[in-house]
C-alpha positions as CSV (number, residue, x, y, z in Angstrom):
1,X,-15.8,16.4,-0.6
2,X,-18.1,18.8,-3.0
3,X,-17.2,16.2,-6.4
4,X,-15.9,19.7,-7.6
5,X,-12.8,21.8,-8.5
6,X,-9.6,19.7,-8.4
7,X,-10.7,16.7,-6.5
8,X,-14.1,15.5,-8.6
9,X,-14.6,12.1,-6.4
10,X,-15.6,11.5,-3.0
11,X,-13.9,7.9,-3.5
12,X,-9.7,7.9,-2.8
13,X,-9.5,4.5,-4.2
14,X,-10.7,4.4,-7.7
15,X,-9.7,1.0,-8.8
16,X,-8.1,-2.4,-7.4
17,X,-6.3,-5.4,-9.3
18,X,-5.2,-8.7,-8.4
19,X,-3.2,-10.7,-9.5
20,X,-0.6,-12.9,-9.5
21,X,3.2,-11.2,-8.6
22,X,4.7,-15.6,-9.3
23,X,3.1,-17.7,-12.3
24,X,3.4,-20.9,-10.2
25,X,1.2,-19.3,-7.2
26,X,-2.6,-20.5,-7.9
27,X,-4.7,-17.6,-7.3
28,X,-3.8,-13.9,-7.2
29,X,-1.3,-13.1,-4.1
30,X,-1.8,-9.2,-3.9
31,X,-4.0,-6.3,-4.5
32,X,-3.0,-3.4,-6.4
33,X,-5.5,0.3,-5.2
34,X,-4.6,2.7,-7.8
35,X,-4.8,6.1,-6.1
36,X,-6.0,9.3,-8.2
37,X,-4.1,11.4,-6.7
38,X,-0.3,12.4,-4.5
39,X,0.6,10.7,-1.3
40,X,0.0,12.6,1.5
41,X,3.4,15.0,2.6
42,X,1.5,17.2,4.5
43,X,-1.1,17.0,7.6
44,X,-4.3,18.3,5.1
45,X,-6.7,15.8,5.2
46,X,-6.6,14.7,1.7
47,X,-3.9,14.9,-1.1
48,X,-3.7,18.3,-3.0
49,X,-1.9,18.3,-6.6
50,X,-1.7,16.3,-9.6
51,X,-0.8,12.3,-9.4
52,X,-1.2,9.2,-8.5
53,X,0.0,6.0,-6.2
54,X,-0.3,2.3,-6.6
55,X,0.5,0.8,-3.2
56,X,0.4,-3.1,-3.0
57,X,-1.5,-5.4,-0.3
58,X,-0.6,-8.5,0.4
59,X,-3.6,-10.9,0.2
60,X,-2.4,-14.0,2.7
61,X,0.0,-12.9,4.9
62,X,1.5,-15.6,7.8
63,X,2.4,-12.5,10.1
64,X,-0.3,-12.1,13.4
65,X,-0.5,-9.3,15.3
66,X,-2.3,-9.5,18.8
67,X,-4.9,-6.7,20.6
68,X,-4.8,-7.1,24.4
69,X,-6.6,-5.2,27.1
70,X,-4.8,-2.6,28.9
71,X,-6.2,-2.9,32.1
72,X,-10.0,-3.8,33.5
73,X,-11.0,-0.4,32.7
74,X,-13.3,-0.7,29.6
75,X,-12.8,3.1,28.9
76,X,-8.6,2.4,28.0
77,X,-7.4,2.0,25.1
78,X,-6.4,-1.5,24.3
79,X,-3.0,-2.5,23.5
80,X,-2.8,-3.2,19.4
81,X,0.7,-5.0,18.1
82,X,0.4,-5.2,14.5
83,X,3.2,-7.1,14.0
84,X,3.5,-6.2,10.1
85,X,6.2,-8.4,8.3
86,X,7.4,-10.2,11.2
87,X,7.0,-13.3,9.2
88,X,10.3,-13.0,6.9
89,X,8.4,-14.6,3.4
90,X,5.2,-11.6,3.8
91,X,7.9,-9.0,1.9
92,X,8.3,-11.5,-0.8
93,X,5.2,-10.7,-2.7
94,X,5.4,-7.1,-1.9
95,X,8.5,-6.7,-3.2
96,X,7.2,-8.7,-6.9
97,X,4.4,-6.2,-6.6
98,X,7.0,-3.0,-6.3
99,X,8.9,-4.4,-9.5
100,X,5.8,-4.8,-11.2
101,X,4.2,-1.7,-10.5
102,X,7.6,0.4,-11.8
103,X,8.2,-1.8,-14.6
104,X,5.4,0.2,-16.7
105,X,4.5,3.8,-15.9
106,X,1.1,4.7,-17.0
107,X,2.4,7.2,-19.7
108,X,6.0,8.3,-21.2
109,X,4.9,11.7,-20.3
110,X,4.5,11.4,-17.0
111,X,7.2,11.8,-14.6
112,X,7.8,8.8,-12.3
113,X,8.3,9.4,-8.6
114,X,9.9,6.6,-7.4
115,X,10.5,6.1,-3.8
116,X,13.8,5.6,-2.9
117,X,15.6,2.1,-2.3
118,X,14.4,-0.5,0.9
119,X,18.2,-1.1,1.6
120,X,17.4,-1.9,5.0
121,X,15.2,-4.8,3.6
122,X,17.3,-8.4,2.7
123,X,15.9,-7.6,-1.5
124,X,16.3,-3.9,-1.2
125,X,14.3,-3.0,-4.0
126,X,16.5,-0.9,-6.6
C-alpha cells in the first residue's frame, strides 16, 4: 500500500475498544477493531469501496483448540483444530458485542449493512 488514492493507510485496523458487553463482569470481556473500510467479498487482497466493519473478539475464551504433528516428517504440515466456540458460554459475549455494535450506527446517513440473523445459534441474533 502507496498511502494514496482510495486506500490512504497501510494499517487495516485503525482503532480497538474494550469494554465491558455485562456491567457485573470486572474488566472489559471483548475487543471491538473498527475496520476503515468493506469486508472482503472478493479474492483481491484488500477491501475496495467505501465502509467500514466492527468485528468483536472475545478476550477470555474457555474453548482450546489443539496443534498436533502429522507425522515425523518435520517438512508436513501440522494438524491445527481450532476448536472455535466449542465451549457453549464463548458466544455469550459475542453475541452482547453484536447488539452493541448495531445498537448505534456511526451516522443516520449512512446505510447499515447488517449481516443477516445467526438462527442456527441458541440466541440467534435478530
Amino acid at each position: 500500500m502507496l498511502c494514496a488514492g482510495t486506500v490512504q493507510t497501510p494499517h487495516v485496523f485503525e482503532s480497538v475498544a474494550f469494554l465491558r458487553t455485562d456491567n457485573s463482569l470486572a474488566r472489559p470481556d471483548v475487543q471491538f477493531v473498527f475496520q476503515p473500510a468493506r469486508r472482503l467479498t472478493t479474492k483481491l487482497p484488500f477491501p475496495v469501496g467505501h465502509g467500514y466493519a466492527i468485528s468483536p473478539v472475545a478476550l477470555y475464551p474457555k474453548s482450546r483448540g489443539t496443534l498436533r504433528l502429522a507425522s515425523p516428517d518435520p517438512a508436513a504440515d501440522p494438524l491445527i483444530d481450532p476448536q472455535l466456540l466449542s465451549e457453549r458460554k464463548d458466544i455469550l459475549p459475542l453475541i452482547r458485542a453484536l447488539r452493541i455494535a448495531r445498537a448505534r450506527p456511526v451516522h443516520s446517513r449512512n446505510r447499515l449493512h447488517r449481516a443477516p440473523p445467526c438462527r442456527h445459534l441458541p440466541h440467534g441474533l435478530r
